[in-house]
N, C-alpha and C positions, 0 to 999 in steps of 0.2 A: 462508436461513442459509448462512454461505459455510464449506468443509470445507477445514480442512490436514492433508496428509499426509506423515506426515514420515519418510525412508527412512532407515535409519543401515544402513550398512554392514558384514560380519562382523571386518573389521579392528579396527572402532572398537566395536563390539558387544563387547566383552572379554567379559562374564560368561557371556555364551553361545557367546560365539564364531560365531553365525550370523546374517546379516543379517536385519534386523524392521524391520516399517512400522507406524507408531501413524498412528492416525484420531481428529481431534478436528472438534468443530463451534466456530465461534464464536459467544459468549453477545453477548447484545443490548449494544445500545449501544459494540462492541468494534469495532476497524480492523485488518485491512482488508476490505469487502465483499466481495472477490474467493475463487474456493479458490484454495488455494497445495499446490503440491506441491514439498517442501523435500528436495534430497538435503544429509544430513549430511555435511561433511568433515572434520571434526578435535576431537576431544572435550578440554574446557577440563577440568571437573569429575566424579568419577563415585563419589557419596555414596551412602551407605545411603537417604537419605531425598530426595536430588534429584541429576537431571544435567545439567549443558549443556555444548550443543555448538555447534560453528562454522558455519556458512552461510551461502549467497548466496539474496538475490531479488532475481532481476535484476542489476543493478549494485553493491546493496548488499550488507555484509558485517551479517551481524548474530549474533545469539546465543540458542537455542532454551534457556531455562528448564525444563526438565520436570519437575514432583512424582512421586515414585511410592508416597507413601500418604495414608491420610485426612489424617493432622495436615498433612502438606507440600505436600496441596491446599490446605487449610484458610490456610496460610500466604501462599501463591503468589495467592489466591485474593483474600488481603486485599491484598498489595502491586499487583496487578493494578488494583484498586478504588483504589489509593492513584494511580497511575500517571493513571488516567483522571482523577484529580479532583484534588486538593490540591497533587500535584507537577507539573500540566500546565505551569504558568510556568517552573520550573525543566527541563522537558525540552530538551535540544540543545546548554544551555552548561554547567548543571553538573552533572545526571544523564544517560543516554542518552533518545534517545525508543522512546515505545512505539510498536510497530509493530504491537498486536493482541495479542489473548488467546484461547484456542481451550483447549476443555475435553470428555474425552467422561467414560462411568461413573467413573472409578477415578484421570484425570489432570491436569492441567492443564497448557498451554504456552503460555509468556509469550515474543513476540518482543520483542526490544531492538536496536536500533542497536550493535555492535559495537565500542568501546572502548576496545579492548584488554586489556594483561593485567593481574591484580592487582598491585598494587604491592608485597606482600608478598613475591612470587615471581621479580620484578627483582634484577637481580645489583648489587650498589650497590658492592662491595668495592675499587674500583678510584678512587671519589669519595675526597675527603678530608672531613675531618668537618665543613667549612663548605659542602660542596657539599650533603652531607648535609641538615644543617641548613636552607640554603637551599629545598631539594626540600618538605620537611616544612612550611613555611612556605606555601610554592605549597597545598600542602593544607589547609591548614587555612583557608586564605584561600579554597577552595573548600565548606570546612564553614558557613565565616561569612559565606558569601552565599547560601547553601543555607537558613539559619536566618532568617536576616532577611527573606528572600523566602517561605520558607513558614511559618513560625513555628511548626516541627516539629525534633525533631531525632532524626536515627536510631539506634535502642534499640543494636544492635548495629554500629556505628563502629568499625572498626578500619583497617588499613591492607592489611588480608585484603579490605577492600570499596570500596576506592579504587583503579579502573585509570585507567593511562593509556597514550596512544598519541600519537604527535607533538609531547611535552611539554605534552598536555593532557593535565587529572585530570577525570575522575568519579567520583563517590560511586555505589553499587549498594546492593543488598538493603536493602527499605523495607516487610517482611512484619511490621515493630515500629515505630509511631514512637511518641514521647511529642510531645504537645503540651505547646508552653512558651511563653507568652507573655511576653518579656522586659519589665524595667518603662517604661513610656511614654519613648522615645525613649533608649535607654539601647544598643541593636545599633545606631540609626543612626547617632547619632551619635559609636559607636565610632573613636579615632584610630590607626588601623592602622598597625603592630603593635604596639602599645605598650602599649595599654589594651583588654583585655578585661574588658566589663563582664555576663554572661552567664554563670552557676555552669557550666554545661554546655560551654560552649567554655573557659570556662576549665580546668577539668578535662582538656577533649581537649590542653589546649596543654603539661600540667602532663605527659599519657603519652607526650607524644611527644618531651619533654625539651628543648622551648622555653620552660623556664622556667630564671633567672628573668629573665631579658630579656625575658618580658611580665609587668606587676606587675597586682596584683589592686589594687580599686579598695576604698578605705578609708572610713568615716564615724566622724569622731570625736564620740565619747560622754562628756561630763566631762570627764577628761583624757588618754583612752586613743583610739587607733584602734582601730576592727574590720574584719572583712570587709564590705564594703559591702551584699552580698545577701540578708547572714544577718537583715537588718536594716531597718526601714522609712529611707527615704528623708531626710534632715538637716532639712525643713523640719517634717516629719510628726514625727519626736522631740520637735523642741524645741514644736512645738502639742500633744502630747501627755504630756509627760513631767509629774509631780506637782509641783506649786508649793512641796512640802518638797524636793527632790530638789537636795542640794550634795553636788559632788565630793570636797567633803573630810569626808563621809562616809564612808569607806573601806568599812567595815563592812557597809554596807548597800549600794554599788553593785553587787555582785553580782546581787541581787535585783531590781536596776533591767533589767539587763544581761540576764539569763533574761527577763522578761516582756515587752522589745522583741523581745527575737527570737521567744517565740512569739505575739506577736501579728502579726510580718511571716507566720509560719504560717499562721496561722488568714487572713491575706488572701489570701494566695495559696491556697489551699484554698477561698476563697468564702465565709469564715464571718463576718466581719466590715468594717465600711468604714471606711477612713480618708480617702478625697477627700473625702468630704462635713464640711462645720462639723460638720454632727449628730453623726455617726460618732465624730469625732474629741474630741467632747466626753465621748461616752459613753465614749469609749476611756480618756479621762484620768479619768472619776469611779471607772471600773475598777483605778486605778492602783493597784500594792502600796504600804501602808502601812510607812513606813520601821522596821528595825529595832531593836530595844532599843540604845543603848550597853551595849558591855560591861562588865562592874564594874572591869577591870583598868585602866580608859583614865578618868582624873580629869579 
């Protein structure tokens, strides 16, 4: 089992102001086989509940992760596991790579490939608002290859977790993800940047005030658009939808309108099928019965 030990210095040691050496062992299946003994240079982060800091192995620059309690093991511990499996195809172009994990009683420390710095913490005041703009774009185009290559996306996305160095961006902290599997071929063959078709990247495009020059993608229903996600699919409506069901119903399209979208729910949850004939049969005998005309409409 190979041991890192990793030196910080009393300069950078603030809370104590005296230098300290932490000792970890690496857990199975982690890289790299070797021990490492890390001296600390430069502290990035220094939370109540995690730190990191700057150093070299060997040639590289990298980045020391540390948890210092149960929960922000427990966190460090899942992004760790995350690093080794789901996000391995994404390590080196759009997250950093793992360089190893090393954990003793009470710690854990995640090496990474070093980055650089948050993007949050860039002095940007000097760009004009299309340079702006432009940067933001570079990111999220980082998000939406991120997504479609892991078909994950990170719980906590901010631009607090997006660094970059030599006009390259990486995404960071993966101790959250949600899995989302967008609908069959609807990320790939997104046309960039134009059409986000993805609740989740679109949302990301919506906070970072690239909208509305990326438009969300529509299904018309009757005679109205909707949000395209909220919703099963244009071929799936019209195989679905009740053989009473006219748009010049006014009255009653509501009620049409509520039970497409939760039954796009109930799919995406697992509770129902709509690919299959069968499915979709059953889906329509389930259909709401259209309601009363109103007395007031002759």
């Amino acid at each position: 089992m190979a041991q890192l030990t990793v030196f910080i210095p009393s300069s950078i040691a603030a809370e104590t102001e005296t230098a300290s050496e932490l000792s970890f062992s690496s857990i199975p299946s982690s890289v790299p086989v070797l021990s490492l003994r890390v001296n600390v240079h430069s502290s990035v982060y220094n939370g109540p509940h995690s730190k990191v800091y700057r150093a070299n192995i060997t040639d590289t620059a990298v980045v020391l992760k540390i948890s210092t309690d149960k929960q922000s093991l427990e966190d460090l511990t899942r992004e760790a596991d995350a690093y080794r499996g789901l996000l391995t195809p994404a390590q080196g172009s759009l997250i950093p790579l793992c360089l190893g994990y090393y954990q003793n009683d009470c710690q854990g420390c995640l090496i990474l490939e070093d980055c650089g710095d948050p993007v949050a913490y860039l002095d940007f005041s000097e760009l004009s608002r299309e340079e702006r703009r432009y940067l933001r774009k570079k990111i999220l185009h980082v998000l939406v290859e991120f997504h479609r290559l892991t078909h994950h996306y990170p719980a906590d996305f901010a631009e607090r977790n997006v660094v970059s160095l030599d006009g390259k961006y990486r995404l960071i902290d993966f101790h959250d993800l949600i899995k989302h599997e967008c609908r069959p071929g609807t990320v790939a063959q997104m046309t960039w940047p134009t059409d986000l078709v993805c609740t989740y990247l679109s949302v990301a495009a919506l906070d970072m005030g690239l909208l509305p020059e990326i438009k969300f993608p529509t299904v018309t229903i009757g005679n109205k658009s909707y949000f395209a996600l909220s919703y099963p699919p244009k071929h799936i409506i019209d195989a679905i939808l009740p053989d009473w069901f006219d748009p010049s119903l006014w009255w009653t399209i509501d009620r049409v309108i509520d039970w497409l979208a939760d039954v796009q729910d109930d799919y995406e949850a697992g509770l129902v099928d709509y690919e299959s004939v069968e499915g979709r049969n059953q889906l329509k005998m389930r259909a709401p019965m259209p309601e009363p005309k109103p007395d007031y409409i002759h």
